[in-house]
C-alpha positions in Angstrom: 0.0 0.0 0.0 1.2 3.5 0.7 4.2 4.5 3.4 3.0 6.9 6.1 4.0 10.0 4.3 1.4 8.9 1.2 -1.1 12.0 -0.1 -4.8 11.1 0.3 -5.2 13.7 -2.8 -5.9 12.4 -6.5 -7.1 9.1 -7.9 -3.9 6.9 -6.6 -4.8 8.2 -3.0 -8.5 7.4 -3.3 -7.4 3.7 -4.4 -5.2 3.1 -1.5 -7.7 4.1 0.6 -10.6 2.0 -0.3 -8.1 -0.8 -0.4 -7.4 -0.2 2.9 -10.9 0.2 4.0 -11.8 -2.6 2.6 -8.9 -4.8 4.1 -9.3 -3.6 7.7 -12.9 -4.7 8.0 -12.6 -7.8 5.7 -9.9 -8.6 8.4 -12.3 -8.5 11.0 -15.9 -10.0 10.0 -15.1 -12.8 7.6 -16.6 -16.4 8.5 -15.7 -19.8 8.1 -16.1 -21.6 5.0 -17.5 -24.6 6.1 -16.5 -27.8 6.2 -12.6 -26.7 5.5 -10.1 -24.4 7.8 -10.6 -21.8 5.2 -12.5 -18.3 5.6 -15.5 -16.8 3.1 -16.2 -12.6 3.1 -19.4 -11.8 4.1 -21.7 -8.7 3.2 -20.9 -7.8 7.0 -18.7 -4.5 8.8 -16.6 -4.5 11.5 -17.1 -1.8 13.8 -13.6 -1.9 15.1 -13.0 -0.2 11.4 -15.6 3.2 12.0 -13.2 3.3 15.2 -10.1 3.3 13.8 -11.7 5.5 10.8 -12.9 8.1 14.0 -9.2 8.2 15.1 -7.3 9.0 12.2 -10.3 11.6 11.1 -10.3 13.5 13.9 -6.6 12.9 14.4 -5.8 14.6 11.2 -8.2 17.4 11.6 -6.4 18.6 15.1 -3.2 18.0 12.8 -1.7 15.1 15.0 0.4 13.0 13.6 -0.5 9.4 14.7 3.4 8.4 15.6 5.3 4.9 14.0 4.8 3.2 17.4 0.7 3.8 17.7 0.5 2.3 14.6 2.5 -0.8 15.3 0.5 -1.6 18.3 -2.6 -1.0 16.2 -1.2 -3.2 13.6 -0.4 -6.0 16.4 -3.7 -5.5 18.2 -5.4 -6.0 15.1 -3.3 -8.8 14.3 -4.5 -10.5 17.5 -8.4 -9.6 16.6 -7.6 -11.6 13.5 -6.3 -14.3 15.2 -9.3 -14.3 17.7 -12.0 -13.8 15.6 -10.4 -16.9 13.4 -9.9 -19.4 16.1 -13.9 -18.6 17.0 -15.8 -18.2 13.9 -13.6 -21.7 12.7 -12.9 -24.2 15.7 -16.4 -23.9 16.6 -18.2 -24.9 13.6 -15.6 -27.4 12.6 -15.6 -29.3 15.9 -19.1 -28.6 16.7 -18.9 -27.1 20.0 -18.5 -23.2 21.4 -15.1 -22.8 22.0 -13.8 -21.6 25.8 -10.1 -20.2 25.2 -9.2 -20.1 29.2 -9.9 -24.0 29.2 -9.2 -25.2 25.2 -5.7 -23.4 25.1 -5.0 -26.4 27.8 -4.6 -28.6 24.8 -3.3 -27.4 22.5 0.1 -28.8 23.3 -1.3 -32.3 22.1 -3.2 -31.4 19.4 0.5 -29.7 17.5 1.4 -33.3 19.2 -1.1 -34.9 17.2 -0.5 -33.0 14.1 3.1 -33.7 14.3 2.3 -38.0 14.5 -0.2 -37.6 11.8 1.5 -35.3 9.4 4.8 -36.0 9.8 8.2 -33.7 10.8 8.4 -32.7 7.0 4.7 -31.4 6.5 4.1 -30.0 10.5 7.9 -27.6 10.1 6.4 -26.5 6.8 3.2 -25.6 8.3 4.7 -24.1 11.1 6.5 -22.0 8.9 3.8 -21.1 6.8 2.0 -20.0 9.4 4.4 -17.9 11.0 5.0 -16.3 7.5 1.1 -15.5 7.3 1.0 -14.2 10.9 3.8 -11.8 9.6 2.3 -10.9 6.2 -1.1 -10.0 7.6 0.8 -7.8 10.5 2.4 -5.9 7.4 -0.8 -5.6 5.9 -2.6 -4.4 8.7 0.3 -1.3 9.2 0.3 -0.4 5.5 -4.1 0.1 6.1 -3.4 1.8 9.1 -0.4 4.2 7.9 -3.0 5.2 4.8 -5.7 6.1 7.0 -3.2 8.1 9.4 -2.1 9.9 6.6 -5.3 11.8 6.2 -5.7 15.5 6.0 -8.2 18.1 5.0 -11.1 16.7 3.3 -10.1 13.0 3.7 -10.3 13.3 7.5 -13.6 15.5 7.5 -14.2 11.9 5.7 -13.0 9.5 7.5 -14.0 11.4 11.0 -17.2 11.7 9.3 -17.1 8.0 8.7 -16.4 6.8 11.7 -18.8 8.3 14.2 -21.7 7.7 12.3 -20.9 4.0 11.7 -20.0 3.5 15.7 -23.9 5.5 16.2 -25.2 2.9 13.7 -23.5 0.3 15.8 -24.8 1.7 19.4 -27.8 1.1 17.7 -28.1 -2.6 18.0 -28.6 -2.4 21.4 -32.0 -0.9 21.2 -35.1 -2.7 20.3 -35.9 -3.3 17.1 -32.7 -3.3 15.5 -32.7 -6.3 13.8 -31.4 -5.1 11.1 -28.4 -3.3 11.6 -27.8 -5.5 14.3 -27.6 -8.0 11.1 -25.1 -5.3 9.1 -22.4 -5.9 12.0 -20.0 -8.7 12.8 -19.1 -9.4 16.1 -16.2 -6.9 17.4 -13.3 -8.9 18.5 -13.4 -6.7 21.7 -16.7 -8.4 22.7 -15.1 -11.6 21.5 -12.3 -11.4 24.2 -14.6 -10.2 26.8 -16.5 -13.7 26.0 -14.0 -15.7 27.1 -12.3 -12.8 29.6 -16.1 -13.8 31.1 -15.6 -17.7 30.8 -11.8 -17.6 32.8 -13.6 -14.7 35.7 -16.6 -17.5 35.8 -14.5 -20.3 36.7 -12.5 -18.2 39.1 -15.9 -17.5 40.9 -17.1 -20.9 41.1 -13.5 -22.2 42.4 -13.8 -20.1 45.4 -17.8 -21.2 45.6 -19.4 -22.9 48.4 -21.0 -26.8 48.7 -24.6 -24.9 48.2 -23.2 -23.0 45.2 -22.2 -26.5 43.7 -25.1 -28.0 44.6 -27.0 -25.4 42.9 -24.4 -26.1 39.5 -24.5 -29.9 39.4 -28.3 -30.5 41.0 -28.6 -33.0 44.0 -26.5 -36.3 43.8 -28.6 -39.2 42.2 -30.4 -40.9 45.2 -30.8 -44.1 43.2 -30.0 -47.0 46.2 -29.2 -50.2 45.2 -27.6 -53.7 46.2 -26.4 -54.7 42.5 -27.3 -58.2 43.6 -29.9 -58.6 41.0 -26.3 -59.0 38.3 -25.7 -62.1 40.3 -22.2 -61.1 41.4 -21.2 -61.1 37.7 -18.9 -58.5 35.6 -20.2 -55.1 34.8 -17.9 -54.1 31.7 -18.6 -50.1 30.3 -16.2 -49.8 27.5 -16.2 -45.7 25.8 -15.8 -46.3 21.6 -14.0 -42.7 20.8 -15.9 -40.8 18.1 -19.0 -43.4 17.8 -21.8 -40.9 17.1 -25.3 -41.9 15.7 -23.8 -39.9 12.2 -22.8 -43.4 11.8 -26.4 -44.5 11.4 -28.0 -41.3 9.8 -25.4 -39.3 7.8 -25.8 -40.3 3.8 -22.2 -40.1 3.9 -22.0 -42.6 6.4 -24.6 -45.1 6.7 -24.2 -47.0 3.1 -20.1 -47.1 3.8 -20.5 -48.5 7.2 -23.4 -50.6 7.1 -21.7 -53.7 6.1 -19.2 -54.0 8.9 -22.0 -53.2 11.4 -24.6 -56.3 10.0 -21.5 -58.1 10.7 -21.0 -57.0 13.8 -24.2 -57.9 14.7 -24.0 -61.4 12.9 -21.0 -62.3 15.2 -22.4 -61.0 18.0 -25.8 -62.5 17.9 -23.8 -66.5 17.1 -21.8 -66.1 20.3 -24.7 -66.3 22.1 -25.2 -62.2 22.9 -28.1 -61.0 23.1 -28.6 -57.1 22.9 -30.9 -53.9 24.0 -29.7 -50.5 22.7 -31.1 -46.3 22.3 -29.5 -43.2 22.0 -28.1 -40.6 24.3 -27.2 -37.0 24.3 -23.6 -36.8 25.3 -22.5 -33.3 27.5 -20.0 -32.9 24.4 -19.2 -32.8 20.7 -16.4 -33.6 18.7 -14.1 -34.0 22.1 -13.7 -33.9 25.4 -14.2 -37.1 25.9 -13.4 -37.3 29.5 -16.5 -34.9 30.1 -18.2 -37.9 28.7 -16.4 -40.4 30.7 -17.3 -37.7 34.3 -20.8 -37.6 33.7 -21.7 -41.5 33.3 -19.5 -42.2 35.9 -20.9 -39.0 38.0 -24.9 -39.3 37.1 -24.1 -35.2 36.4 -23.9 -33.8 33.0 -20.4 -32.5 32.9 -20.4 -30.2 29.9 -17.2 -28.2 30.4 -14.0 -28.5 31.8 -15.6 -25.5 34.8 -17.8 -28.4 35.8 -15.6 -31.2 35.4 -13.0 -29.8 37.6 -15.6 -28.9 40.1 -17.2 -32.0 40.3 -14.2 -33.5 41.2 -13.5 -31.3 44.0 -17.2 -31.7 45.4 -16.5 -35.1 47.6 -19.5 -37.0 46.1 -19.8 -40.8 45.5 -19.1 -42.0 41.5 -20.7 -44.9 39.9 -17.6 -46.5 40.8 -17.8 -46.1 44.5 -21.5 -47.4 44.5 -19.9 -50.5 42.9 -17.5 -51.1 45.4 -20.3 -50.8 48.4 -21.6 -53.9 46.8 -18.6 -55.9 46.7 -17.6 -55.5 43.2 -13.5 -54.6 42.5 -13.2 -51.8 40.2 -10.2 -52.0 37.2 -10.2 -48.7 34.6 -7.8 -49.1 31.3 -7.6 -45.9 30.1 -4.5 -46.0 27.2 -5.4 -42.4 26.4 -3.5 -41.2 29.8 0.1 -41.0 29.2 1.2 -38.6 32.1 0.2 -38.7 35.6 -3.4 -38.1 36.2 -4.2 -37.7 39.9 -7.6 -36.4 39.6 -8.2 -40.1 38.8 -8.0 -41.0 42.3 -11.4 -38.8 42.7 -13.3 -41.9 40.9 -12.5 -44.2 43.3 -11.3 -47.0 41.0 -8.9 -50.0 42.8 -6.5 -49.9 40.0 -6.1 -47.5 36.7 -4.0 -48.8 33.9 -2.7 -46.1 31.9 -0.5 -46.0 28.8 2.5 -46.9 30.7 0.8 -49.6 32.8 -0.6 -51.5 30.0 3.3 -52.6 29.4 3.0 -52.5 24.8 6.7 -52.6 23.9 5.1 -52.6 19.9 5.5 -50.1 17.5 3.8 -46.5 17.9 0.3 -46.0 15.7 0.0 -42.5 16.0 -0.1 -40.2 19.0 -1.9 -42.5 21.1 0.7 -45.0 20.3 -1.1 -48.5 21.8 -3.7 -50.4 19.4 -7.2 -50.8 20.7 -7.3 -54.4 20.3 -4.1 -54.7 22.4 -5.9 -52.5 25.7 -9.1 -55.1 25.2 -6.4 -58.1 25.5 -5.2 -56.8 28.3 -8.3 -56.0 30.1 -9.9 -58.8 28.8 -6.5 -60.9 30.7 -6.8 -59.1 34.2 -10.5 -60.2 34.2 -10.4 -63.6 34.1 -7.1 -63.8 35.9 -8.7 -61.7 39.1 -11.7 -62.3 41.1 -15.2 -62.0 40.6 -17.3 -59.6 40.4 -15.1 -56.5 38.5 -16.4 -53.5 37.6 -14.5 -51.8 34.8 -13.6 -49.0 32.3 -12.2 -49.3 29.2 -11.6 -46.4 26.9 -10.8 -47.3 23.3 -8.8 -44.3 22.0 -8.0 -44.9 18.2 -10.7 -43.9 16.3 -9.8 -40.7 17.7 -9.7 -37.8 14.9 -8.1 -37.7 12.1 -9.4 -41.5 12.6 -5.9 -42.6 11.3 -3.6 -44.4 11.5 -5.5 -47.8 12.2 -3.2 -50.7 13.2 -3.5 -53.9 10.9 -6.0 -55.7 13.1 -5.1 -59.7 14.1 -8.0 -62.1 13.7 -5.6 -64.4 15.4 -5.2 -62.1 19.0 -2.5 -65.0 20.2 -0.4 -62.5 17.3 -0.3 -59.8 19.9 1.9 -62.3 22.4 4.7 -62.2 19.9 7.6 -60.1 19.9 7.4 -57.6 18.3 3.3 -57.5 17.9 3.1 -55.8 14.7 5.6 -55.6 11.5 7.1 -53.3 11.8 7.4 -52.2 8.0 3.8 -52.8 8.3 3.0 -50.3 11.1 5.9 -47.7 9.3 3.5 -47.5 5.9 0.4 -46.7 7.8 2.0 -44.6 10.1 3.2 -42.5 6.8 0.1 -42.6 5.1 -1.4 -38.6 5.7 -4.6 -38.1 6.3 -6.7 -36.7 3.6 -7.6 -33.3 5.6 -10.4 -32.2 2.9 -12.4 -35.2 3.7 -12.3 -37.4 6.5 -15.7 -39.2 5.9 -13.6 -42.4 4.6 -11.3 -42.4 7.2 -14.0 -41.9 9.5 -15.9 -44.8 8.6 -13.2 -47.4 8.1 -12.0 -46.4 11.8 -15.7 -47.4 12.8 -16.2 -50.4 10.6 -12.2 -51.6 12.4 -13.7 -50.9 15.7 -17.0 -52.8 14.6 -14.3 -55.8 13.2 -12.7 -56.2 17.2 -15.3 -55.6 19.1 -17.5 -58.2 17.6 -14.1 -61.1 17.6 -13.8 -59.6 21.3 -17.0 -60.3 22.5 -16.9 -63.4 20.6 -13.7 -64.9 21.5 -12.2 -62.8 24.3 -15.1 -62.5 27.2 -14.5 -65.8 28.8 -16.4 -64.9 32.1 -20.4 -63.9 31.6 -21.7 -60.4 32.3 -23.0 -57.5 31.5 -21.1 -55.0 28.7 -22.2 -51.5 27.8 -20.8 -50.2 24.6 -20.7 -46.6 24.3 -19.7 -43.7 22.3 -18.5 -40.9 24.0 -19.2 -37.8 21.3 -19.8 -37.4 17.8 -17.0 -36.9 15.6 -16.1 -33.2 14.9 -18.4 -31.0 13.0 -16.3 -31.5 9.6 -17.2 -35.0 9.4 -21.2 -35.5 11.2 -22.3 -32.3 9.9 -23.3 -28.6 10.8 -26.2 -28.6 13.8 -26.4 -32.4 14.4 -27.6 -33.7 17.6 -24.9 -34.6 19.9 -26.6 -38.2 20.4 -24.4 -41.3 20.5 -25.2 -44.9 20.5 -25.1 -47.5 23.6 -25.7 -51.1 23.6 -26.3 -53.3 26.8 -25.3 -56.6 26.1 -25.7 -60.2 28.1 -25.9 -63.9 27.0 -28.5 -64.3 29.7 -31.8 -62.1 28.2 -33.1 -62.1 31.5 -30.4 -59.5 32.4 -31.6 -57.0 29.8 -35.6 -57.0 31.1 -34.7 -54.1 33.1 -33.3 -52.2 30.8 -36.3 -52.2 28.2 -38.3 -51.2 30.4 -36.0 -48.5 31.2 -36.5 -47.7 27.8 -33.6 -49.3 25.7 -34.8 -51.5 22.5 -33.6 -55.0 21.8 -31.1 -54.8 19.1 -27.9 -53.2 18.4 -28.9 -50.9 16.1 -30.0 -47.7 18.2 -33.4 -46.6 16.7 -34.1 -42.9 16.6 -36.7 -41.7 19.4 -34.7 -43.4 22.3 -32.9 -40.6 23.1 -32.3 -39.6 26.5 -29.4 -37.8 28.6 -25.7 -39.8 29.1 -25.9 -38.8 33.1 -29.3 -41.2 32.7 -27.0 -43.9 32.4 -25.4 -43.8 36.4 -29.0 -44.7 37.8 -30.0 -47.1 34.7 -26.9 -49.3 35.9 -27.7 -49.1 39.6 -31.5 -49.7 39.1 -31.7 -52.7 36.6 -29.1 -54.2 39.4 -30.8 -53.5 42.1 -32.4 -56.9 43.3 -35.3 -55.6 45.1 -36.7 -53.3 43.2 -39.5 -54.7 40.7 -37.1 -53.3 37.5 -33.9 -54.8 39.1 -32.2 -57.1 36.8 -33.7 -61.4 37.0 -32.1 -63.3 40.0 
């Protein structure tokens, strides 16, 4: 554009100028072009701009010079409302949840992790660098706008001042009633943006330093479901989270024709080992991650919906599902692969023994960031069951179908394969773990990563349960936005299954359907399950499970 010393006079002044008019609010109220990373313009204005246009008016008509400095901490400052308005207009509809910055910037560590296992060194350092070269490029932008408004004099800043007040009145506007449509002109300032999430981090610091009746108020009372579990006949209670398993498996048109083959024959094998099934639809506290919200609230009978209330919850002192297991005699075992640091907040559940990354003892080679193979956390758990003693309450989180739902491991039909040393080829496990992800579309991936857990689970139940029970399969969230879809219900599927029927009369008349395939209609909310568990157990109650 023009240096700062640039004439507003003549037609080469007037070109600048609407170039840099147009830039500074383009910067500042484009959307996201759904399904991808990239941005779209939109017919919208940016209010920050009549506010910068206000400055440099009335600057230039008091004949103050805006000095070299001001306008390269306007040009960062705007730089950072780029950045903000970005990482909200984007993350949200691509992972299909509102964003909270004072909690999400928590991970963002493992998701460059993440990135680097599924991209590679080569592709993440170019990235990186890419980035950092557009980060710079729209900083130099932003000063070149901002030195051709400074530049103003005369007419030009009768203009611009002009300009600028009457768009900031316009924008007071949309406060008052009846506005609809200029509220409509404006995009959201990235001021207001920051004091979004400035509210979110002040929020959490208020309910840290809240009372037991402030938490009660948050989470509701504890459930007050009582019962002696004897009515499962001191057999295994086995919930196992599938990572990503959202009921856009069953509905999206995407979806649905891809996957249903691996699912019939899911429920082919599961149905000739003797399983029988009962199944519905929840409404999981997240979308497109946080699982471990997920994990909280079934475990908690309290929908945990952010990481405010999941943090809180564990400093309230209340009984889990877990602990009402153990009251009944049960031992409780969680194989959580996912956890590959030291987790003490664990300890709140109340579970005997966690197995975590490190505890599950896989000297194989790495798939990915989460490095150990589903079907190798299943042997193991499936191991420590029928080695220990009856009955065991578990958790097992299956973690690879995590997104970008690569890479999968080559799956062993024969599971004695995962004794040998080492458990996988590795050449074998070196080609997928090179194979990128296809970033524009990650429907296929998606679907093969369901259909592979669809393959183990049903050779696992098959095969691998040696000791009779009860196992709940459930999905923790629907994939990100990208692949289920914009505005789709956060509903997953669970299925109860027992070789005994008898077990799963409770549970219909809970409300679950016979069947693995969770029928639309069923829904109800994922904190539902805690006192589902405890009162088709319960052995005196006339919905307890048969004795």
């Amino acid at each position: 554009m023009a240096d700062s010393g640039a004439s507003s006079r003549g037609p080469a002044g007037v070109l600048w100028a609407l170039l840099a008019l147009f830039w500074l609010n383009a910067s500042l109220s484009f959307q996201n072009l759904w399904p991808t990373p990239w941005v779209r313009l939109v017919p919208e204005l940016a209010a920050e701009l009549f506010a910068v246009l206000a400055l440099c008016g009335l600057a230039g008509l008091a004949r103050w010079r805006i000095g070299a400095w001001m306008l390269r901490v306007l040009a960062l400052v705007w730089l950072l409302g780029i950045v903000l308005r970005y990482v909200e207009v984007t993350a949200g509809p691509l992972f299909g949840r509102p964003l909270n910055i004072y909690w999400d910037l928590d991970h963002v560590p493992n998701l460059l992790v993440l990135f680097w296992q599924a991209a590679g060194p080569v592709q993440f350092s170019l990235a990186a660098l890419g980035l950092l070269l557009l980060l710079a490029l729209l900083y130099k932008l932003n000063l070149a706008a901002l030195r051709v408004l400074a530049a103003a004099r005369g007419g030009a800043a009768v203009l611009f001042a002009l300009l600028g007040l009457l768009g900031l009145g316009a924008y007071a506007t949309i406060y008052l009633p009846g506005t609809t449509a200029v509220r409509s002109a404006f995009a959201i300032p990235a001021p207001l943006i920051a004091a979004k999430h400035i509210g979110f981090a002040r929020d959490v610091w208020r309910l840290k330093a809240a009372g037991p009746a402030a938490l009660d108020a948050l989470f509701g009372p504890a459930p007050e479901v009582t019962a002696d579990l004897a009515g499962y006949g001191g057999e295994d209670v086995t919930v196992v989270f599938l990572e990503s398993y959202g009921t856009t498996l069953f509905d999206h048109e995407k979806h649905w024709p891809a996957a249903e083959p691996a699912f019939r024959a899911f429920q082919a094998r599961v149905s000739e080992a003797g399983w029988h099934a009962v199944s519905r639809r929840l409404v999981s506290p997240t979308f497109g991650g946080g699982s471990w919200w997920a994990h909280g609230t079934l475990l908690s009978g309290v929908s945990l919906a952010d990481q405010t209330a999941y943090s809180l919850y564990l400093a309230s002192g209340r009984e889990t599902l877990v602990h009402r297991f153990k009251q009944a005699g049960y031992r409780a075992l969680a194989f959580q692969p996912g956890i590959q640091r030291a987790w003490p907040e664990g300890a709140f559940f109340g579970f005997d023994e966690i197995r975590d990354a490190a505890a599950l003892d896989y000297a194989g080679p790495a798939f990915g960031y989460w490095r150990i193979p589903d079907q190798v956390t299943l042997q193991r758990y499936s191991r420590a069951a029928a080695d220990g003693e009856s009955p065991l309450f578990a958790l097992v989180v299956l973690i690879m179908s995590h997104m970008p739902f690569q890479p999968l491991p080559p799956y062993h039909a024969d599971w004695s394969r995962l004794d040998e040393t080492p458990p996988y080829d590795p050449a074998a496990a070196e080609a997928v773990n090179a194979t990128p992800p296809d970033w524009s579309d990650l429907n296929g991936a998606y679907v093969a990563a369901m259909g592979h857990l669809h393959v183990m689970l049903g050779d696992w139940l098959a095969e691998q349960v040696t000791r009779p029970g009860l196992v709940v399969l459930i999905g923790d969230h629907q994939p990100p936005a990208l692949v289920a879809g914009e505005k789709q219900p956060w509903t997953v599927p669970i299925h109860i299954l027992a070789k005994d029927p008898a077990r799963l009369a409770p549970f219909e008349r809970l409300g679950y359907r016979p069947g693995l395939f969770p029928q639309p209609g069923s829904e109800q909310p994922m904190a539902r399950v805690f006192e589902d568990l405890l009162k088709a157990g319960d052995s005196r109650s006339a919905g307890g499970a048969a004795r």
